[in-house]
N, C-alpha and C positions, 0 to 999 in steps of 0.2 A: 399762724402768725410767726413771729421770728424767733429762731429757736433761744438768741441770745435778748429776746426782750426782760428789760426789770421792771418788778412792778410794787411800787410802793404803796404800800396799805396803812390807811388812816383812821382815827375813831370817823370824824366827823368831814363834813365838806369842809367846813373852817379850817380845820386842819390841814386838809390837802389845799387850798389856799394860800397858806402860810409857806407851806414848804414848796408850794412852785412860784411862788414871789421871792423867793429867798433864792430859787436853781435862776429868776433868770435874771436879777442881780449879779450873779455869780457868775452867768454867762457873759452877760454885758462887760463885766471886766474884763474878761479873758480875750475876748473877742475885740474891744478898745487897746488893750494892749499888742493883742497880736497885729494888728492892721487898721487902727484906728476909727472904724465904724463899728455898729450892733446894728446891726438889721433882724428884723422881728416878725412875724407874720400872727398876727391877731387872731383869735377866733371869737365869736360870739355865742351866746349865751348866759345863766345864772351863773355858773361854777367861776367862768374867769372875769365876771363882772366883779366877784370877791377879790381876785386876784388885781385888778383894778385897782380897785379901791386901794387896798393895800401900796402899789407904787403911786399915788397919786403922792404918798407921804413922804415917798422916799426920798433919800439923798444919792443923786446919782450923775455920769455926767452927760446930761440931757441934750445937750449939743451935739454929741456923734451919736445919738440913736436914729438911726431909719426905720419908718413901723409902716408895714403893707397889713394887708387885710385878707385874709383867707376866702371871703365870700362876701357877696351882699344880696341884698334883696332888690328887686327891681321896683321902687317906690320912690316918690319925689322926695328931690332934695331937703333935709331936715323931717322928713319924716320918723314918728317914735318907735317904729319896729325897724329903722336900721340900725345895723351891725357898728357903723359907723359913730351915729349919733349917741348910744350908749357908752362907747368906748371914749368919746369928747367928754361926756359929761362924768363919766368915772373915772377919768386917767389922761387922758388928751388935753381937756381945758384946764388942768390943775398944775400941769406939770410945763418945762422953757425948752418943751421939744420944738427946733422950727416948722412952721407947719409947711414952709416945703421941702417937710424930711415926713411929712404924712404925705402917704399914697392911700387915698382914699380908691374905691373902684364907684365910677360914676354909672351906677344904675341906670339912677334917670332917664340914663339913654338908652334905655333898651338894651334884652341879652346880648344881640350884635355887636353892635355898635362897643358896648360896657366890654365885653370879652375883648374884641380885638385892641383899645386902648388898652387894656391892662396887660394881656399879651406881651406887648413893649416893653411896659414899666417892671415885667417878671424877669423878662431877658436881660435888664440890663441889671437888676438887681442880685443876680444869682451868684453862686452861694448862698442861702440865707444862713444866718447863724443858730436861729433859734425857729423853730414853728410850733405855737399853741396848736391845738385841737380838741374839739369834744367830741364826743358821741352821741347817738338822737339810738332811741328804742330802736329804731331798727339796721341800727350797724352801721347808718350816715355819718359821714366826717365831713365840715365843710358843705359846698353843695350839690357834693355826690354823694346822691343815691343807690340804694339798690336795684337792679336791673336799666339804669341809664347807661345809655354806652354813648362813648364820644372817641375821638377822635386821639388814639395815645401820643402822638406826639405836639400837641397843642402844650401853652402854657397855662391861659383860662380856657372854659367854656363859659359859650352859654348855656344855661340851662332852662329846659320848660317841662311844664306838667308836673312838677316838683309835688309830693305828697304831701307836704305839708306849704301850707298859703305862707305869702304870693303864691302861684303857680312859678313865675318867671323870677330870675336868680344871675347870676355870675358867680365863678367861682375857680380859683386858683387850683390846675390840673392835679393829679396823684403826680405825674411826674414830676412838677416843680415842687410840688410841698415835699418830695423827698428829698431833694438836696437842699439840702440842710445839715449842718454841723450838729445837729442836735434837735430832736423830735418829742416833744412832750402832749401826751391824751391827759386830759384829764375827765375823770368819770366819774358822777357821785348821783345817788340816788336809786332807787330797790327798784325803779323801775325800767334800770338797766340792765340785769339782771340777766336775762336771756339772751341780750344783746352780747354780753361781756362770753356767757358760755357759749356761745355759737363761734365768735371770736378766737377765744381760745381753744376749740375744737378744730381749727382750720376754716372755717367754710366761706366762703367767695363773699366777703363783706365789703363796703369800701373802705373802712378802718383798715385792713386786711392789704389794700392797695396802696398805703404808704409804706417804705420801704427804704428809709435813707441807708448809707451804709454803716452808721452808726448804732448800736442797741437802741430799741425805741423804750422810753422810759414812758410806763402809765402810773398813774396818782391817782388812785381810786379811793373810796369809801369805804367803811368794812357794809354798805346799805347798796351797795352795788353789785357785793360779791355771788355769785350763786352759792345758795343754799345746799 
């Protein structure tokens, strides 16, 4: 990984929660001041569903926030295991972001169809200023996998045969999630563990395949860390 990544270590997941609700706060102003937008790109999962929560309370100014979405699953609209549908009801339905400053990715439609609409909606969105991400046990960020290979210069893929169900997916390229003004993993739980030391050992992950030119900043757990 990058030789200038930092890596902030937490007691708890709550904790690292806390402190990446607070970095993109912090972001958002800088980014509102510098050029009047915060463009955001979501990730799903437990760890930033806390992080959610968290700005759902916040005082912020919700009107220049743009928020895309890293991945989604290929499952009908309002569906409870999208990516989408979690982040509405944690952060999205709470908060006076316009909702045509949500860039949902429309599964629904199949990995095709879903990638190439979003395709568009990356292009026109780029620079992001901020990109969440997690990590899955086995080194996946988003909805690249280990040994998927796609297409490097695309902005989504589709994705199929995914190891973990759905099989079928979309998901925002390594390319695009790396431009980005700023790149935040967040990691918690022991049974990342091997994930995080293969990681930092170098080895051909897809976490490993984002790459902005900025330090990537990870928010881990001390339940994360290898032993």
């Amino acid at each position: 990984m990058q030789a200038d990544s930092h890596w902030h270590i937490f007691e708890s997941a709550d904790q690292v929660a806390v402190a990446v609700y607070q970095q993109i706060l912090n972001a958002a102003k800088t980014a509102i001041v510098d050029h009047g937008t915060f463009k955001l790109v979501l990730a799903g999962g437990s760890t930033p569903e806390k992080v959610y929560r968290l700005l759902a309370k916040a005082d912020a100014e919700w009107s220049k926030w743009l928020v895309y979405f890293g991945d989604e699953r290929c499952l009908p609209e309002g569906h409870a295991d999208r990516n989408s549908l979690m982040a509405k009801d944690a952060f999205l339905g709470e908060v006076a972001i316009p909702s045509t400053q949500v860039f949902t990715i429309p599964a629904e439609l199949g990995p095709e169809l879903a990638a190439k609409h979003y395709q568009e909606i990356v292009a026109a969105a780029l620079p992001f200023d901020l990109v969440l991400l997690g990590m899955g046990e086995d080194g996946h960020t988003a909805s690249l996998f280990p040994s998927h290979k796609h297409a490097q210069d695309e902005l989504a893929h589709a994705v199929y045969n995914s190891p973990k169900p759905p099989p079928e997916r979309v998901s925002i390229s390594a390319k695009a999630l790396s431009d980005t003004q700023k790149l935040i993993f967040l990691v918690t739980g022991a049974n990342k563990q091997e994930a995080v030391k293969n990681w930092r050992a170098g080895e051909d992950l897809p976490v490993a395949a984002i790459v902005p030119d900025t330090p990537v900043e990870v928010y881990i757990d001390k339940d994360a860390l290898p032993v």
